[in-house]
C-alpha positions as CSV (number, residue, x, y, z in Angstrom):
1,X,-8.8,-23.0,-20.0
2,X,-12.2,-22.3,-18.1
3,X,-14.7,-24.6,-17.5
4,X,-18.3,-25.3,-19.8
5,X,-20.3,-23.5,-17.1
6,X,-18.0,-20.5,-17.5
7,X,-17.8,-20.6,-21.1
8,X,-21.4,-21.1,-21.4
9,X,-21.8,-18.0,-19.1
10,X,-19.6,-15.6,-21.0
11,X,-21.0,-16.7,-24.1
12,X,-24.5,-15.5,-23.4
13,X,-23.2,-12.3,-22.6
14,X,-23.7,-10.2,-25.7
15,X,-19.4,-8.9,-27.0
16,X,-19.3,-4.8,-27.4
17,X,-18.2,-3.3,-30.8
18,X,-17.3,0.0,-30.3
19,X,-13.6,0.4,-29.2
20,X,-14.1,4.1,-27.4
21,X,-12.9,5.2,-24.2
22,X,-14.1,7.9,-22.1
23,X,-12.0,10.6,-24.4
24,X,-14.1,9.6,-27.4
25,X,-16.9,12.0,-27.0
26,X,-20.4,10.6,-29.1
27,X,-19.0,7.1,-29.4
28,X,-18.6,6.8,-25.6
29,X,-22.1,7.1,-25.7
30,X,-22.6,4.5,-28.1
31,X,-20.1,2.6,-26.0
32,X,-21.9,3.1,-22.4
33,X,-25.3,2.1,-24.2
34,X,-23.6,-1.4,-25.2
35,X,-21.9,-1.6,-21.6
36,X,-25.5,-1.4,-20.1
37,X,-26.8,-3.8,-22.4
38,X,-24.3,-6.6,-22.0
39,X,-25.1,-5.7,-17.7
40,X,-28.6,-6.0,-17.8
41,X,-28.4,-8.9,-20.5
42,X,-25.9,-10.8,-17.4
43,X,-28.2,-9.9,-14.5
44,X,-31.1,-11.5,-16.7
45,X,-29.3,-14.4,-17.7
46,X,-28.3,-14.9,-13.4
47,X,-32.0,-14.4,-12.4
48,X,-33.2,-17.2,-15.0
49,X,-30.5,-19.7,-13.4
50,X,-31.2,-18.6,-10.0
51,X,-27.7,-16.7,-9.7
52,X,-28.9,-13.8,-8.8
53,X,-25.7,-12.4,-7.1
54,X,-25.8,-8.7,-7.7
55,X,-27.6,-5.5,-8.0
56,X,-26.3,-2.6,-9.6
57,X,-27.0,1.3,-9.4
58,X,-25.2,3.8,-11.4
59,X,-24.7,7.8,-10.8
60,X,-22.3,10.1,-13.4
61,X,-19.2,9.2,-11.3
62,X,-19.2,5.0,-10.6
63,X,-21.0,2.2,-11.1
64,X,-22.1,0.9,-8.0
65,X,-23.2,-3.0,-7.2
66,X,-24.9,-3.4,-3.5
67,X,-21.9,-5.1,-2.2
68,X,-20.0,-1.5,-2.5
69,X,-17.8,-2.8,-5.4
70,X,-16.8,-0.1,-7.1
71,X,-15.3,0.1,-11.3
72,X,-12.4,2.4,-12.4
73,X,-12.6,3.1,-15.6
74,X,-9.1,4.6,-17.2
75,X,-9.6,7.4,-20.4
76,X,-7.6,4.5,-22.4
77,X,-10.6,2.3,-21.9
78,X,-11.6,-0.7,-23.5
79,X,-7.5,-1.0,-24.4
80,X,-6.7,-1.1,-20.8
81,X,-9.0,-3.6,-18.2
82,X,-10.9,-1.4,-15.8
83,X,-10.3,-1.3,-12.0
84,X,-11.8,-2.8,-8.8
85,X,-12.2,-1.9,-5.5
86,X,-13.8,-3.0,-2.6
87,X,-12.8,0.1,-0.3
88,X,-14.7,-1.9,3.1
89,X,-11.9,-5.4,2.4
90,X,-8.6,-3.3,2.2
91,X,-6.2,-4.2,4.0
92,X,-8.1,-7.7,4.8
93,X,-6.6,-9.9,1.8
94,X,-3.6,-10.6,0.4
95,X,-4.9,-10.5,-3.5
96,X,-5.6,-7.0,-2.8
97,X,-3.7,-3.8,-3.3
98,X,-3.9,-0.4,-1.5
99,X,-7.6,1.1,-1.7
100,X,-9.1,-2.1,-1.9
101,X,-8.2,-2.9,-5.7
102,X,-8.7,-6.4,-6.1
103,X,-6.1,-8.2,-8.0
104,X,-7.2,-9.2,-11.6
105,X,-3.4,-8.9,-13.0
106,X,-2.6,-12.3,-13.3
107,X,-5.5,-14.0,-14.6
108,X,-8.0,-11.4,-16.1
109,X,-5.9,-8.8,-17.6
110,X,-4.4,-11.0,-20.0
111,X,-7.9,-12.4,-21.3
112,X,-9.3,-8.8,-21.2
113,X,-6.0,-7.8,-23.5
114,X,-7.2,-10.4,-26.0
115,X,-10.6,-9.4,-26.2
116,X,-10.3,-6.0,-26.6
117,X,-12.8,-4.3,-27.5
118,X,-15.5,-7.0,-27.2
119,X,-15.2,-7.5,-23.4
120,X,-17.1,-4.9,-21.4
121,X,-17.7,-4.8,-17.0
122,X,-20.3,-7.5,-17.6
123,X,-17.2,-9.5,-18.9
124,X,-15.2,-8.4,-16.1
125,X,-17.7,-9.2,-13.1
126,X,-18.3,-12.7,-14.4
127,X,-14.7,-13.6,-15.7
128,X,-13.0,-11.7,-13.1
129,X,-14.8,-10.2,-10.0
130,X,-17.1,-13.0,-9.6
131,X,-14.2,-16.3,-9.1
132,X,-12.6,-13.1,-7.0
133,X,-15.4,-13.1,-4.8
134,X,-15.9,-16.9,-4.9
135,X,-12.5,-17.5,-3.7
136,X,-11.8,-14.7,-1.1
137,X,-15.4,-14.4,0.6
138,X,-15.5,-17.7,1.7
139,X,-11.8,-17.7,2.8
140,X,-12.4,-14.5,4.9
141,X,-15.4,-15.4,6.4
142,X,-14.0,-18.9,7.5
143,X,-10.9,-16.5,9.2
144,X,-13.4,-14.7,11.1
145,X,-12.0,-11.4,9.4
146,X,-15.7,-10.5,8.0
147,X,-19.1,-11.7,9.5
148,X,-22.3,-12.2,8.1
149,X,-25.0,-9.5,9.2
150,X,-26.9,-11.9,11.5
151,X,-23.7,-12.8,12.9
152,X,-22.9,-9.3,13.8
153,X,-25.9,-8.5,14.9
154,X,-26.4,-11.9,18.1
């Protein structure tokens, strides 16, 4: 089972009720609004405790964090876990599929599954893409495979 910090984390994000997908017209809508609720809600709740890890920009087509991180959302969404990719990383690590999807199969689909519909992408980026990161940033960065920008740039 997670750790207090974790649980503590996930429980100030606010749960979504409205189980619509992207094929649901007007509750979509309603569904999106609660999405960008429980996101901003997150990025608040990481700026007061100086975790401020993220940025996010969103256009019609993807949602967009400054680390190019890009969401998937399937038309049988919330039922089925959105998708992650890190297009720049592919190829780079093993816990990643082609496209730079980040593997989520083993640990975060299952919790999504059970938490359908209350879990929404501010869910996913703290249960899922952000131990992801944790883990496999550090790891790359120790293999020389990714440098940080000063790094690149002496």
């Amino acid at each position: 089972m997670a750790d207090e910090a974790t649980r503590k984390t996930v429980s100030e994000i606010p749960v979504l009720k409205t189980n619509s997908g992207p094929r649901d017209k007007e509750l979509w809508v309603q569904r999106l609004r609660e999405e960008y609720l429980a996101l901003i809600k997150y990025v608040e709740n990481n700026k007061a405790a100086d975790n401020d890890w993220f940025r996010l920009e969103s256009n019609k087509e993807v949602i967009i964090c400054s680390i190019n991180v890009f969401f998937s959302i399937p038309v049988t969404y919330p039922a089925t876990a959105p998708e992650v990719a890190i297009p720049e990383l592919d190829g780079k690590t093993a816990k990643m599929y082609r496209g730079g999807k980040i593997c989520l199969t083993d640990h975060f689909k299952p919790l999504w599954a059970r938490n359908v519909p209350k879990f929404g992408l501010a869910h996913l980026m703290a249960l899922g893409l952000g131990p992801w990161l944790a883990v496999e940033i550090p790891d790359l960065i120790a293999k020389g495979i990714i440098e940080h920008k000063d790094q690149q740039n002496s």
